[in-house]
C-alpha positions, 0 to 999 in steps of 0.5 A: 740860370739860378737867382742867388737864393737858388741852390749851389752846385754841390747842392744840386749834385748830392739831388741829381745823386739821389731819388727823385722823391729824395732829390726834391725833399732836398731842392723844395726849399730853393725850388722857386728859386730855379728855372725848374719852376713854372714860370708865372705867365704861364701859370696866369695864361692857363688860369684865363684859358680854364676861366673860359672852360669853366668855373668848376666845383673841385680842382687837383693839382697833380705832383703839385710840387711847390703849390704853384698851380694853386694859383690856377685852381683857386680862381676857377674852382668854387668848392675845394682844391687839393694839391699831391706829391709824393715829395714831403718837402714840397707839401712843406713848402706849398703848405707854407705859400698856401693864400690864407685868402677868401676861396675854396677850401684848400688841402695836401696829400702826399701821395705817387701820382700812379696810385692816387688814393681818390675817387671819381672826385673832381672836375678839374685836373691840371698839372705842371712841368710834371711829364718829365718823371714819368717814362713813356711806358707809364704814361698809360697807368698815370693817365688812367689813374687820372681818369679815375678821379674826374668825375664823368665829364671832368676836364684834365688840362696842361699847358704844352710848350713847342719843341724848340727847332732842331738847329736850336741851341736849346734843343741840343742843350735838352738833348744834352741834358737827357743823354746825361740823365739816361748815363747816369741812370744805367751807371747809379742808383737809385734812378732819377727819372727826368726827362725834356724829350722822352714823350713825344707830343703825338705820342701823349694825345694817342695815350689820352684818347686810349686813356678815355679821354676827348682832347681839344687843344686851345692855343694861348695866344699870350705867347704868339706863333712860331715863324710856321704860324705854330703856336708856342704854347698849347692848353690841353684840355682832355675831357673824361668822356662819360660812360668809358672806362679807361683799359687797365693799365698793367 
């Protein structure tokens, strides 16, 4: 699973004993070097999917991580993009990779995802393999919160991949791997919340439409359709519908 520039066993051990904000300080330097990480065609077929959407004025990568989602923003955004994270040792590394090519003005902030410290300022929001750090009761605040800072009419997009099929190997790996990850959150802290299959794919356009937003779903046709003709990976594009406020989340 992990390249030789990847992070050993015992590194990943003292992460998964951590906090997540902690964990991930410790991972950035290796992180693009794991599974962990968006795969690049993803990333490139999102980019032609929002290139049809858009252009837009300003972009934010939400829990940007790394800074891979950059590479989404900068193409389609014309004045300005800001990745955030609560994680220092990620903006480190983003900052690092940051293109120092010809595009929109680009800036960090470090900062929780559930109280973003911006304003209605942004047409764009995307975010990638992010869900997972988020319990399904926190969905409301987090969605929320995004609505605030998109302006009227402003598009909230991540790509969503399928559930593998239930006899999958994969799936029961996930699953595995939640069961693991609720064990060790009921025995140590502090917590580290990541999970593959705590939020149903139903259940987050049902917080999105409470949230105040319209979502449309766009196949990305760069990964094909599962054997029931379901495509394999989706773009949600949630717009900010004008003239709604979100109800305050508790």
């Amino acid at each position: 699973m992990f390249s030789p520039e990847g992070p050993r066993l015992r590194e990943l051990a003292v992460q998964a004993l951590s906090s997540v904000e902690r964990g991930y300080d410790l991972l950035a330097p290796k992180f693009d070097h794991t599974p962990f990480r968006t795969p690049d065609s993803v990333l490139e077929a999102t980019t032609a999917a929002l290139g049809r959407l858009g252009p837009f004025g300003t972009g934010l990568d939400l829990c940007c991580g790394t800074g891979a989602g950059l590479r989404v923003l900068t193409p389609v955004c014309r004045e300005r993009v800001v990745g955030v994270d609560f994680s220092a040792g990620m903006l480190d590394v983003a900052r690092r990779h940051a293109p120092s090519t010809a595009g929109p003005a680009v800036s960090w902030v470090r900062a929780d995802a559930r109280t973003l410290p911006f304003g209605p300022a942004f047409d764009l929001v995307v975010s990638f393999g992010a869900f997972g750090h988020f319990l399904p009761r926190e969905l409301p605040r987090l969605f929320a919160q995004v609505h605030s800072v998109l302006r009227p009419g402003g598009t909230f997009a991540f790509p969503v991949v399928s559930p593998p099929p239930f006899w999958s190997p994969v799936n029961w790996m996930l699953l595995g791997f939640d069961a693991a990850m609720r064990v060790r959150n009921a025995v140590w802290r502090p917590p580290f919340v990541m999970y593959y299959r705590a939020v149903r794919f139903g259940d987050m356009l049902r917080e999105l439409e409470a949230a105040g937003f319209r979502t449309g779903l766009h196949e990305l046709r760069e990964f094909g359709r599962r054997r029931d003709g379901s495509p394999r990976v989706r773009l949600v594009a949630a717009r900010r519908l004008p003239g709604i406020s979100p109800p305050r989340a508790a």
